[in-house]
SETI-304990 format. One record per residue (C-alpha): residue in three letters; x, y, z. Coordinates in steps of 0.5 Angstrom, whole numbers. Example, Ala and Ser with C-alpha at 12.3 -4.5 7.8 and 13.67 -1.06 7.14 Angstrom:
2
<node><aa>Ala</aa><east>25</east><north>-9</north><up>16</up></node>
<node><aa>Ser</aa><east>27</east><north>-2</north><up>14</up></node>
This chain:
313
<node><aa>Unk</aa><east>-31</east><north>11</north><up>37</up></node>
<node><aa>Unk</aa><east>-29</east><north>5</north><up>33</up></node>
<node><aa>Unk</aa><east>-29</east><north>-2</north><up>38</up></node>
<node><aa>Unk</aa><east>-24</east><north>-8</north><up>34</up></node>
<node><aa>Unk</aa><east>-29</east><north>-14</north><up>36</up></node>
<node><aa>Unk</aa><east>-25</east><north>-18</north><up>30</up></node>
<node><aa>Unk</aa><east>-18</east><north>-15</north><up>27</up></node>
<node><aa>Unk</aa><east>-17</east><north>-21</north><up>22</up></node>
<node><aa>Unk</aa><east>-10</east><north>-23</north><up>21</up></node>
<node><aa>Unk</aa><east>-6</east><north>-16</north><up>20</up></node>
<node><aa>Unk</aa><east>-9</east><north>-9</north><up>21</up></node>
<node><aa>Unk</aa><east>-6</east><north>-3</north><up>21</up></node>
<node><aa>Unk</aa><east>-7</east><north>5</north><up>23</up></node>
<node><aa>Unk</aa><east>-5</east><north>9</north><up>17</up></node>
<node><aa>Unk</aa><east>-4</east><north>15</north><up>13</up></node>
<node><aa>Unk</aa><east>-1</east><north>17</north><up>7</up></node>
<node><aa>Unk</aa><east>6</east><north>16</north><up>11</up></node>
<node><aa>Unk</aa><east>12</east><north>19</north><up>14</up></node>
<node><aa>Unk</aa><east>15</east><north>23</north><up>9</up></node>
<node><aa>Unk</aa><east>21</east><north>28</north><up>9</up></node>
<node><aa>Unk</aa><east>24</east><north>24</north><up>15</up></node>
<node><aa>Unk</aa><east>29</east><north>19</north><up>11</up></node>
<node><aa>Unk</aa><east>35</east><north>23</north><up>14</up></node>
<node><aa>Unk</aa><east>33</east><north>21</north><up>21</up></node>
<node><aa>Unk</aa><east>33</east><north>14</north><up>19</up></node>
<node><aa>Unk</aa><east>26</east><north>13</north><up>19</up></node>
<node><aa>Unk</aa><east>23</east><north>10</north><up>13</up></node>
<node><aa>Unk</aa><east>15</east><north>13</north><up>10</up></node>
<node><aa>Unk</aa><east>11</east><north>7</north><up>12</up></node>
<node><aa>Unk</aa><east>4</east><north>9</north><up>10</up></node>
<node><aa>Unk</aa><east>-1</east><north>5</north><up>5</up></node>
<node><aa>Unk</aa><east>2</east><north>0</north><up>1</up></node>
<node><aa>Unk</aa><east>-4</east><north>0</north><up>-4</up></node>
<node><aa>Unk</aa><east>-4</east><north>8</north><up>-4</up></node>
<node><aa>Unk</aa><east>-9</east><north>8</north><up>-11</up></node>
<node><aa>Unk</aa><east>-14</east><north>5</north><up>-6</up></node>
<node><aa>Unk</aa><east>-12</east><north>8</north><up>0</up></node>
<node><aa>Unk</aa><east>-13</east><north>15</north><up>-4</up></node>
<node><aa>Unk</aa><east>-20</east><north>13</north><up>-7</up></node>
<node><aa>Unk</aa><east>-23</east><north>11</north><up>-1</up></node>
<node><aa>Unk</aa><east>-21</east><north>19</north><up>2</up></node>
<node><aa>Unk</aa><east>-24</east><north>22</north><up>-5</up></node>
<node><aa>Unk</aa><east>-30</east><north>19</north><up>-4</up></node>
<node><aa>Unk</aa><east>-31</east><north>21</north><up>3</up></node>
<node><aa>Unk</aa><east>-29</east><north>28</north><up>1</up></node>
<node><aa>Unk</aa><east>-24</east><north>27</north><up>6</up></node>
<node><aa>Unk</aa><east>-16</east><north>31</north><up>6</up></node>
<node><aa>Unk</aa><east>-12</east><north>26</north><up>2</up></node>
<node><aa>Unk</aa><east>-8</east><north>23</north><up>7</up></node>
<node><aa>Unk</aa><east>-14</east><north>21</north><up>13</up></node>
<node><aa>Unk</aa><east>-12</east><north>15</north><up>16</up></node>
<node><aa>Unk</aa><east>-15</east><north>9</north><up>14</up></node>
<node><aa>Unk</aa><east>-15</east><north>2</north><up>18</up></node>
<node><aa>Unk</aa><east>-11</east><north>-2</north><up>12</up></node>
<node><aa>Unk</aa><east>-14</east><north>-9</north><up>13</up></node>
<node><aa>Unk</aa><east>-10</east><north>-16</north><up>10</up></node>
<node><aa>Unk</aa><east>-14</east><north>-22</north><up>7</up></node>
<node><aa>Unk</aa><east>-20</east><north>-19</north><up>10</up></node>
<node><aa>Unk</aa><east>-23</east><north>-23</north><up>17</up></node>
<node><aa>Unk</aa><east>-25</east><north>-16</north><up>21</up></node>
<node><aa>Unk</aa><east>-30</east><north>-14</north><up>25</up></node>
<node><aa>Unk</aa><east>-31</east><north>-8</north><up>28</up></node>
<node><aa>Unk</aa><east>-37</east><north>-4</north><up>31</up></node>
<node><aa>Unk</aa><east>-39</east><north>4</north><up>31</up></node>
<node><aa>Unk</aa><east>-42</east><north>6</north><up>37</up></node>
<node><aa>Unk</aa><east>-43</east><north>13</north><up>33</up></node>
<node><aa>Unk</aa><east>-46</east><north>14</north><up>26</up></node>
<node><aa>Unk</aa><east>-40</east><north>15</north><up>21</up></node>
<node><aa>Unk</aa><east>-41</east><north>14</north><up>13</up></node>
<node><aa>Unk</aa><east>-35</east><north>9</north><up>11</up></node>
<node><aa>Unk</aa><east>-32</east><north>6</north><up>4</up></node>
<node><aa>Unk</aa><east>-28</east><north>1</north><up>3</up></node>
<node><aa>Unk</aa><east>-24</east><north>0</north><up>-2</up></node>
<node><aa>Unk</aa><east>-17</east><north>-5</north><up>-5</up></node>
<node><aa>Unk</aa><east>-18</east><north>-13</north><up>-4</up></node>
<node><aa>Unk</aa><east>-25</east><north>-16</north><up>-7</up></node>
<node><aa>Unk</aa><east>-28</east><north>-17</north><up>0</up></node>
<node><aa>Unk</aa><east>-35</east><north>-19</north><up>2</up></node>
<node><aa>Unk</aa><east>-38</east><north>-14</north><up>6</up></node>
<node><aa>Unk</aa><east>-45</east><north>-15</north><up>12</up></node>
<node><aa>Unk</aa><east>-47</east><north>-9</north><up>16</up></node>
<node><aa>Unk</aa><east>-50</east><north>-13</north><up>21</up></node>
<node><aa>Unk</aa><east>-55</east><north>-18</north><up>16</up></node>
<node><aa>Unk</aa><east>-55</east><north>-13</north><up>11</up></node>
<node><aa>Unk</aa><east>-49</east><north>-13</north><up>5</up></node>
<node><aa>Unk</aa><east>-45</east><north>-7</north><up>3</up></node>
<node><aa>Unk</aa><east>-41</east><north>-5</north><up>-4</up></node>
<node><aa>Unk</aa><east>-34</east><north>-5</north><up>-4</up></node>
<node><aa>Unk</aa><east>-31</east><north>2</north><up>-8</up></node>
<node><aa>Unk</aa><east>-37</east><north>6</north><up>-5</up></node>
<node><aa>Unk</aa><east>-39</east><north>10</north><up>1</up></node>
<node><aa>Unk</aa><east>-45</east><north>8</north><up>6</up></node>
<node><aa>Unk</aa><east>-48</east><north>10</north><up>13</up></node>
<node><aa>Unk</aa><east>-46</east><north>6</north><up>19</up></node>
<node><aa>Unk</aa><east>-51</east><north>8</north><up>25</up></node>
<node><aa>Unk</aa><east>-49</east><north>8</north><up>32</up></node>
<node><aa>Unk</aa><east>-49</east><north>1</north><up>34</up></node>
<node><aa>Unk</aa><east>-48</east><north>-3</north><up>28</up></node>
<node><aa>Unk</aa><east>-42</east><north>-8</north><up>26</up></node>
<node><aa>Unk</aa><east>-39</east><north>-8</north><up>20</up></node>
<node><aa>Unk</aa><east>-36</east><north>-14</north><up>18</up></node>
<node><aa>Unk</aa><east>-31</east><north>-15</north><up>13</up></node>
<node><aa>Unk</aa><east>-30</east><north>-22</north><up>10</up></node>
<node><aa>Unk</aa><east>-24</east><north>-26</north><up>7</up></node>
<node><aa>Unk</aa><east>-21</east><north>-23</north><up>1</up></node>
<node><aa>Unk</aa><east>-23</east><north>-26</north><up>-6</up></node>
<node><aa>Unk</aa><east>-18</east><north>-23</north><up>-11</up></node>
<node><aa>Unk</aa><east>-13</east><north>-18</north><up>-8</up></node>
<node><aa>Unk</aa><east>-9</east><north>-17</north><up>0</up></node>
<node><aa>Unk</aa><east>-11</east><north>-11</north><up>3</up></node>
<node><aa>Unk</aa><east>-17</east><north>-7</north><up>4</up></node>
<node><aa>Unk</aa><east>-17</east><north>0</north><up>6</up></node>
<node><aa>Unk</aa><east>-24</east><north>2</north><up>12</up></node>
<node><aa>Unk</aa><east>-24</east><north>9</north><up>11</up></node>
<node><aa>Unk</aa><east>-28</east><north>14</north><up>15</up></node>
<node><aa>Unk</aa><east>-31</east><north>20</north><up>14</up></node>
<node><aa>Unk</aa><east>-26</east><north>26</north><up>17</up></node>
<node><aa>Unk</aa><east>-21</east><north>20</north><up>18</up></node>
<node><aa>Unk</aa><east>-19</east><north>16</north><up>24</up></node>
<node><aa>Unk</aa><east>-16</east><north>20</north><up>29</up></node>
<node><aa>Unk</aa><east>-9</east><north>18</north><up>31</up></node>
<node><aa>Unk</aa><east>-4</east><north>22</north><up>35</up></node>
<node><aa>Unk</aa><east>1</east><north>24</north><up>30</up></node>
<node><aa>Unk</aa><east>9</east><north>22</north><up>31</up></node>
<node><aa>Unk</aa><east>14</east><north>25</north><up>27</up></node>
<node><aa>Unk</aa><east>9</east><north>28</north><up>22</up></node>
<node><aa>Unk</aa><east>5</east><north>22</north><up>21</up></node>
<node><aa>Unk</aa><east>0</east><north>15</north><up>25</up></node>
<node><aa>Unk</aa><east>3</east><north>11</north><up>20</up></node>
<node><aa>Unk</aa><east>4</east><north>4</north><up>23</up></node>
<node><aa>Unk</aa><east>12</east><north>2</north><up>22</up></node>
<node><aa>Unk</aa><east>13</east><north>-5</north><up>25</up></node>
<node><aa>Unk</aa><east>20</east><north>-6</north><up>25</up></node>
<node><aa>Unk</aa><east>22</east><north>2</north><up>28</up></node>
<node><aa>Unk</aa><east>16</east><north>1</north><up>34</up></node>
<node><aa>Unk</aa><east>13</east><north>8</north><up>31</up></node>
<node><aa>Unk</aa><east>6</east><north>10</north><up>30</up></node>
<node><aa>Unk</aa><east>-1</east><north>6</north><up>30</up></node>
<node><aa>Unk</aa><east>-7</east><north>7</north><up>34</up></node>
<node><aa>Unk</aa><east>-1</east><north>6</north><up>41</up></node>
<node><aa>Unk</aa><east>5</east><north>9</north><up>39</up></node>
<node><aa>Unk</aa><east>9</east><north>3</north><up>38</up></node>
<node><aa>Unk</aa><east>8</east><north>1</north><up>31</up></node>
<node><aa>Unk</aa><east>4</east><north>-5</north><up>34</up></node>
<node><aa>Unk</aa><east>-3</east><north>-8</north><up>29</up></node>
<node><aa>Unk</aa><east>-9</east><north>-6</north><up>32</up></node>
<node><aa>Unk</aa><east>-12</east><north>-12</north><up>37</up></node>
<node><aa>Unk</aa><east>-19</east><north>-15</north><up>40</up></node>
<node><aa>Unk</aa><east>-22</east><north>-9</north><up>44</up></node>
<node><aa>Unk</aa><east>-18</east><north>-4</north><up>41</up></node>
<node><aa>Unk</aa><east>-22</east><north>2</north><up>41</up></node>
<node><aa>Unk</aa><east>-21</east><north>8</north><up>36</up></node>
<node><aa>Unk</aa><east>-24</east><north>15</north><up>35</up></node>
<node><aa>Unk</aa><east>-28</east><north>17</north><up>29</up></node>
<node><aa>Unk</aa><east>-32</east><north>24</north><up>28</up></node>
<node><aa>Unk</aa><east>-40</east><north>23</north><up>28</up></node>
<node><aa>Unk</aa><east>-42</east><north>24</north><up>20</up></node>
<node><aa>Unk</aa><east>-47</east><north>23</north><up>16</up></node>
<node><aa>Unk</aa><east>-46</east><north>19</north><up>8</up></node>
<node><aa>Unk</aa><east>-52</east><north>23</north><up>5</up></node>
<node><aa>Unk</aa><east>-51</east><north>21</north><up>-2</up></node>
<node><aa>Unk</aa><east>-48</east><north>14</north><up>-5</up></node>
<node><aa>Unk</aa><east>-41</east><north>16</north><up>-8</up></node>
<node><aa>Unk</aa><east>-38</east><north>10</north><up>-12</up></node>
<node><aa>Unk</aa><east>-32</east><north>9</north><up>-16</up></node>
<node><aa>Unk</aa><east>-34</east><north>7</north><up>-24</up></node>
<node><aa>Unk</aa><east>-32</east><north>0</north><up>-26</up></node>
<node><aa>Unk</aa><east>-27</east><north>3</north><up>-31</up></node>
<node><aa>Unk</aa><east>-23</east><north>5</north><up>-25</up></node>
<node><aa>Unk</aa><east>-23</east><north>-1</north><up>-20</up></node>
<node><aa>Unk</aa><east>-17</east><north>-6</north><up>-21</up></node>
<node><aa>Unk</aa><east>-17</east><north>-14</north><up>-22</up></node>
<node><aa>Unk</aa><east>-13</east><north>-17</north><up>-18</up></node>
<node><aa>Unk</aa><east>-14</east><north>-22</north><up>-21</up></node>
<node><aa>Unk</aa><east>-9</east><north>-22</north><up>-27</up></node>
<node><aa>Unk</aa><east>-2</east><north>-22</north><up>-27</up></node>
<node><aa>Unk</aa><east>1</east><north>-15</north><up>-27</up></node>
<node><aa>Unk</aa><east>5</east><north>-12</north><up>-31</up></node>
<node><aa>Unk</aa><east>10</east><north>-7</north><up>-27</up></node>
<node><aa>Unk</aa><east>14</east><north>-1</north><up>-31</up></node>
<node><aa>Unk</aa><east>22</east><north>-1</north><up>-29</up></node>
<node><aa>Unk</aa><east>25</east><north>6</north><up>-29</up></node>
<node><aa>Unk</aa><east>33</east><north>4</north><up>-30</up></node>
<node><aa>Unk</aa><east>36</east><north>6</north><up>-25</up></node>
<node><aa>Unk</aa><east>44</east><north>8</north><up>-23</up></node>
<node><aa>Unk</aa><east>47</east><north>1</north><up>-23</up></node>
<node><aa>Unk</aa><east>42</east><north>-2</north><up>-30</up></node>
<node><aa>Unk</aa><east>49</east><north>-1</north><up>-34</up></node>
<node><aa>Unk</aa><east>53</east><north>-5</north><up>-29</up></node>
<node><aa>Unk</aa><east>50</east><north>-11</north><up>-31</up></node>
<node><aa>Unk</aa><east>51</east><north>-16</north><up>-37</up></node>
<node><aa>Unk</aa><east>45</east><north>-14</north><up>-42</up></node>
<node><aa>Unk</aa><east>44</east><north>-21</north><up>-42</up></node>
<node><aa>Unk</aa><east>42</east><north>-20</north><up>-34</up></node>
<node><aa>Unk</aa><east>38</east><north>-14</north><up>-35</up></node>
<node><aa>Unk</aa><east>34</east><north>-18</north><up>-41</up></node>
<node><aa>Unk</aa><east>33</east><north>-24</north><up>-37</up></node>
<node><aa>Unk</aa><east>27</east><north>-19</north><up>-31</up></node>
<node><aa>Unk</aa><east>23</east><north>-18</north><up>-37</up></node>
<node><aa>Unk</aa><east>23</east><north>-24</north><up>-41</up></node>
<node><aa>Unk</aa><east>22</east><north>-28</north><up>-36</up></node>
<node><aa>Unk</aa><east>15</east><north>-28</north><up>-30</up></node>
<node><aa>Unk</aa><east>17</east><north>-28</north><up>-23</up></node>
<node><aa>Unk</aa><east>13</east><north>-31</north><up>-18</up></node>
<node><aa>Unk</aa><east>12</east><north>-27</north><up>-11</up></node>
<node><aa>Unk</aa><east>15</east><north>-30</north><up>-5</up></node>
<node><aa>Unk</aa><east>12</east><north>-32</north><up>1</up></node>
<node><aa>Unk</aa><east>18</east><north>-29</north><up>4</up></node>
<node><aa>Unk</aa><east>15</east><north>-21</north><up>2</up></node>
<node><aa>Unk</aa><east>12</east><north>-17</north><up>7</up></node>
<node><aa>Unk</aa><east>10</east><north>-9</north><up>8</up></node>
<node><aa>Unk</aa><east>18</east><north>-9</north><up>7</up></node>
<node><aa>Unk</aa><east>20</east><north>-11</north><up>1</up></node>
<node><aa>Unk</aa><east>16</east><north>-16</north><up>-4</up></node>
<node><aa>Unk</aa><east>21</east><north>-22</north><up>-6</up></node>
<node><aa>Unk</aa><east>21</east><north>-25</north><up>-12</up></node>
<node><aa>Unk</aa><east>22</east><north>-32</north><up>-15</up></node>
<node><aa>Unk</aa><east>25</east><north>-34</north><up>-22</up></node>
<node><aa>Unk</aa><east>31</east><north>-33</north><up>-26</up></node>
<node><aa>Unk</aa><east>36</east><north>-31</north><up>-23</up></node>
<node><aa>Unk</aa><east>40</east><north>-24</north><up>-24</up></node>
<node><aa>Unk</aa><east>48</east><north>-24</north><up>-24</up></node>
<node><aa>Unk</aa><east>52</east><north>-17</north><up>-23</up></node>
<node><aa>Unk</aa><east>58</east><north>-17</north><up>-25</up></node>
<node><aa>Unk</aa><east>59</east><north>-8</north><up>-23</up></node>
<node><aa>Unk</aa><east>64</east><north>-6</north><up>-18</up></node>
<node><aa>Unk</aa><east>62</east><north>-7</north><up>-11</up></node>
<node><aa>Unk</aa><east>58</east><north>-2</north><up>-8</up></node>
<node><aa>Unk</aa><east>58</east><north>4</north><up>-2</up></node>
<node><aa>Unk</aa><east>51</east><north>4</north><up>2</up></node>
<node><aa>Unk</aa><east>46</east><north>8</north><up>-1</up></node>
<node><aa>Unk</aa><east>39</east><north>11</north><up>0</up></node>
<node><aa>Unk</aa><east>33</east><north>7</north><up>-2</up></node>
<node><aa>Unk</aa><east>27</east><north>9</north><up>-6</up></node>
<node><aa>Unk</aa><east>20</east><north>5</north><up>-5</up></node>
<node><aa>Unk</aa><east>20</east><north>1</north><up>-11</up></node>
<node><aa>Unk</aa><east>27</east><north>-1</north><up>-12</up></node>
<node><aa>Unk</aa><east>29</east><north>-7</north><up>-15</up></node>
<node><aa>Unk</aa><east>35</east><north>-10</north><up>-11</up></node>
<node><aa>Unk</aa><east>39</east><north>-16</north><up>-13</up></node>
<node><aa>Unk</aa><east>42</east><north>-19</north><up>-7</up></node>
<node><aa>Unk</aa><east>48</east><north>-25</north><up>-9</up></node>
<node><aa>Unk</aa><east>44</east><north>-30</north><up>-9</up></node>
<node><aa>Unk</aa><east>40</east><north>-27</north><up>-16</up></node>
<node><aa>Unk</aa><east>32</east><north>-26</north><up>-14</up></node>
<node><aa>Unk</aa><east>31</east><north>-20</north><up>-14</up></node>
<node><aa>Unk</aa><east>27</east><north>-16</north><up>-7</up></node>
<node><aa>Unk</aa><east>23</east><north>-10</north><up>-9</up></node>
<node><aa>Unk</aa><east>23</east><north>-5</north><up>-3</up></node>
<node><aa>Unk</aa><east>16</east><north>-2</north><up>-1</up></node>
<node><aa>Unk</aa><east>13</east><north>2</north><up>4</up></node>
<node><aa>Unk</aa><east>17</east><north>-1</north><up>11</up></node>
<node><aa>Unk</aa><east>24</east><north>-1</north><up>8</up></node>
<node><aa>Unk</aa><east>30</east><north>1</north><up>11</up></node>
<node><aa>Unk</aa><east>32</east><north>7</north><up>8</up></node>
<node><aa>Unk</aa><east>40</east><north>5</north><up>7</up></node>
<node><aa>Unk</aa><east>42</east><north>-1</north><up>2</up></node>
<node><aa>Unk</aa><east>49</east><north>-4</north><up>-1</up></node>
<node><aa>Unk</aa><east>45</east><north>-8</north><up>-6</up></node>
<node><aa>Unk</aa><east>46</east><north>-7</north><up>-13</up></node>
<node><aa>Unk</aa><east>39</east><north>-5</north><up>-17</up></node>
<node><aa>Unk</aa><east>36</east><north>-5</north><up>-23</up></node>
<node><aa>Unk</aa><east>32</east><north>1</north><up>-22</up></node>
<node><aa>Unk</aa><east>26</east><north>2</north><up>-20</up></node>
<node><aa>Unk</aa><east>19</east><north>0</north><up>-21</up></node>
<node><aa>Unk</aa><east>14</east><north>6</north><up>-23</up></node>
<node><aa>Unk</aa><east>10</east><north>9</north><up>-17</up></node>
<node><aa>Unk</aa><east>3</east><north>8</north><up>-21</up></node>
<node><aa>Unk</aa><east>5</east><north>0</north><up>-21</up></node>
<node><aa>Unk</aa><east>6</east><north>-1</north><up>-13</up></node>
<node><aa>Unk</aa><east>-1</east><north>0</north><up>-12</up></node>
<node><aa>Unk</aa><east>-2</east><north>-7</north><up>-17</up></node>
<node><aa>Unk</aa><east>5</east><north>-11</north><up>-14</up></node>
<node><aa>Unk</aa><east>1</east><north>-10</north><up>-7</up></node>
<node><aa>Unk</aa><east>-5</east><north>-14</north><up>-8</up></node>
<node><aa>Unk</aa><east>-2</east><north>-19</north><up>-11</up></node>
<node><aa>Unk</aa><east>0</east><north>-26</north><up>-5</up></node>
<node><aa>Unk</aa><east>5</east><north>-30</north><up>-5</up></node>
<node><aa>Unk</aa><east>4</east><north>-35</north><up>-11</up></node>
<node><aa>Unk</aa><east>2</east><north>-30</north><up>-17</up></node>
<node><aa>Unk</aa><east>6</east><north>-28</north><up>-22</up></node>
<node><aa>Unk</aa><east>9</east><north>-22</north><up>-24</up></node>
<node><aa>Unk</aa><east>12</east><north>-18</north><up>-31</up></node>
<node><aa>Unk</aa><east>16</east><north>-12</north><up>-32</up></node>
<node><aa>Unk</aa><east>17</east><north>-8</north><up>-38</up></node>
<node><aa>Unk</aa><east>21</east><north>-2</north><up>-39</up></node>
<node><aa>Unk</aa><east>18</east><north>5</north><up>-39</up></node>
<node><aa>Unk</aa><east>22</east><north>12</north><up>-39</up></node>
<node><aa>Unk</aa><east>22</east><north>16</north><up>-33</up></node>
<node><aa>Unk</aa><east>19</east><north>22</north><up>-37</up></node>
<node><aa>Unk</aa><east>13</east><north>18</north><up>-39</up></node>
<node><aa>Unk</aa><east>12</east><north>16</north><up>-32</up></node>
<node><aa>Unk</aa><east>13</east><north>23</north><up>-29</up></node>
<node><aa>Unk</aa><east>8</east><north>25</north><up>-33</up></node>
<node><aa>Unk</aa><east>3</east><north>20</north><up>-31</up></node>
<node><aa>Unk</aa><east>4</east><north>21</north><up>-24</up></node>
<node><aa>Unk</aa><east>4</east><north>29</north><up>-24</up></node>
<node><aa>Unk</aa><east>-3</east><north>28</north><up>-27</up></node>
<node><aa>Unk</aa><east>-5</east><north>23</north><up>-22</up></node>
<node><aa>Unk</aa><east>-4</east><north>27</north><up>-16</up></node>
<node><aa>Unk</aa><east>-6</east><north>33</north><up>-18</up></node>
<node><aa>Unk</aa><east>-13</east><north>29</north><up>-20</up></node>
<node><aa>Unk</aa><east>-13</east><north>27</north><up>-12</up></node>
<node><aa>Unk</aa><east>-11</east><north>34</north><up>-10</up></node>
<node><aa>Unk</aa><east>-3</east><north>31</north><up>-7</up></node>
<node><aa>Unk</aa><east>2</east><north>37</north><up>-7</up></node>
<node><aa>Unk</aa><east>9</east><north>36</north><up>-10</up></node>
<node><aa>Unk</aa><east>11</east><north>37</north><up>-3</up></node>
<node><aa>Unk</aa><east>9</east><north>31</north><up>-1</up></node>
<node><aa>Unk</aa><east>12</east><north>26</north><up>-6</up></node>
<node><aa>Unk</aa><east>18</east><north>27</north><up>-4</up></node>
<node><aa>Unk</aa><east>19</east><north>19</north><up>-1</up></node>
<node><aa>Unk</aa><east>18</east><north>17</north><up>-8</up></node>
């Protein structure tokens, strides 16, 4: 078992998501950081999907009352397992007993606890994902974070060799992104001026912006097109509401929407636009869809995700 002695400010049961139930009415959820989440599996050699404890802005504490090897992996966390500091990006033994502490985040939002064999969670609707708004998954069924003196189940398991990710691989989060936007069915409905005004400008992330959609603060975008009918909703959308700021739907969205949308922002670039806090600032270039599916089918394939399980995107 896991025991939570300290969940920090926002903790969260999840795994890679609630996929193929958008016609239901109930959003993915799962990992906002999905490159660190699935970086964290890889290590461990775990099933792609194993759910992981996603931790905002770090201040967690938990302790193992069986032996497990672990990683964390996403936002720039000190780690201390009982005196003793840890690495981020690599594996290493906890023993039956310890604590492992995650401290404040530096650089980044979210880190991700991973456990070899994943926490063991009951499944809902296909997935443990923790959805707060549908009251759906987590640790207790209803979407709740996880609270002090939770307990969580884990497989006993032995980290016999350090396994790390190379340098080359882990993100800064401490520069602004660039984010690549994929023209989406309304892109024409707008003026070209509108259009040019998201990639010639920065945007600053709002306070506002949580695991529902990223609001962004700057120049804003009119839409002069026809009025338009609800319709589904992409992770990574970039909505236009009247009031011209831009809102870019993550993993907890609603799955309907009426707003006009530029398009969509590429899903290699969720995971960088879901490290950064309220404050940073963001830019946008415009990439191909043709590009971008390339590139995504060689990074799936790379974490062994099947087509079938791409389909939220």
């Amino acid at each position: 078992m896991i025991e939570v002695i300290e969940p920090g400010m926002y903790a969260t049961i999840q795994d890679f998501g609630r996929l193929g139930y958008l016609k239901k009415g109930l959003t993915r959820g799962g990992p906002i950081d999905e490159n660190a989440f699935l970086w964290g599996n890889y290590l461990l050699k775990n099933n792609p999907m194993a759910a992981q404890i996603e931790i905002v802005l770090g201040g967690s504490k938990f302790k193992f009352t069986s032996p497990a090897a672990v990683a964390v992996c996403g936002a720039d966390v000190s780690l201390k397992l009982d005196n003793n500091e840890k690495s981020i990006w690599e594996t290493f033994q906890v023993e039956a007993g310890q604590v492992l502490t995650i401290g404040p985040a530096r650089n980044g939002l979210r880190a991700y606890l991973a456990v070899a064999g994943g926490i063991q969670v009951d499944a809902q609707w296909g997935s443990c994902a923790t959805v707060k708004r549908e009251h759906l998954g987590g640790h207790k069924g209803d979407g709740s974070a996880l609270q002090k003196g939770d307990t969580l189940a884990i497989a006993s398991s032995q980290c016999e060799l350090t396994q790390r990710i190379p340098w080359r691989y882990r993100p800064d989060y401490s520069k602004p992104p660039v984010l690549g936007l994929i023209p989406g069915f309304q892109y024409d409905q707008f003026a070209m001026a509108e259009r040019e005004k998201l990639c010639f400008h920065e945007y600053t992330i709002s306070q506002q912006s949580d695991r529902m959609g990223i609001r962004l603060e700057g120049p804003a975008i009119e839409y002069a097109g026809q009025g338009l009918v609800s319709e589904g909703i992409n992770i990574g959308s970039v909505q236009v509401p009247p009031n011209g700021q831009p809102i870019i739907m993550m993993n907890d969205r609603q799955t309907l929407g009426g707003y006009p949308k530029l398009g969509n922002i590429s899903p290699l670039d969720l995971s960088r636009l879901a490290q950064c806090r309220p404050g940073q600032t963001v830019q946008f270039t415009r990439v191909e869809v043709a590009q971008v599916q390339q590139q995504l089918t060689k990074y799936y394939d790379f974490f062994g995700i099947t087509p079938a399980c791409q389909t939220d995107h």
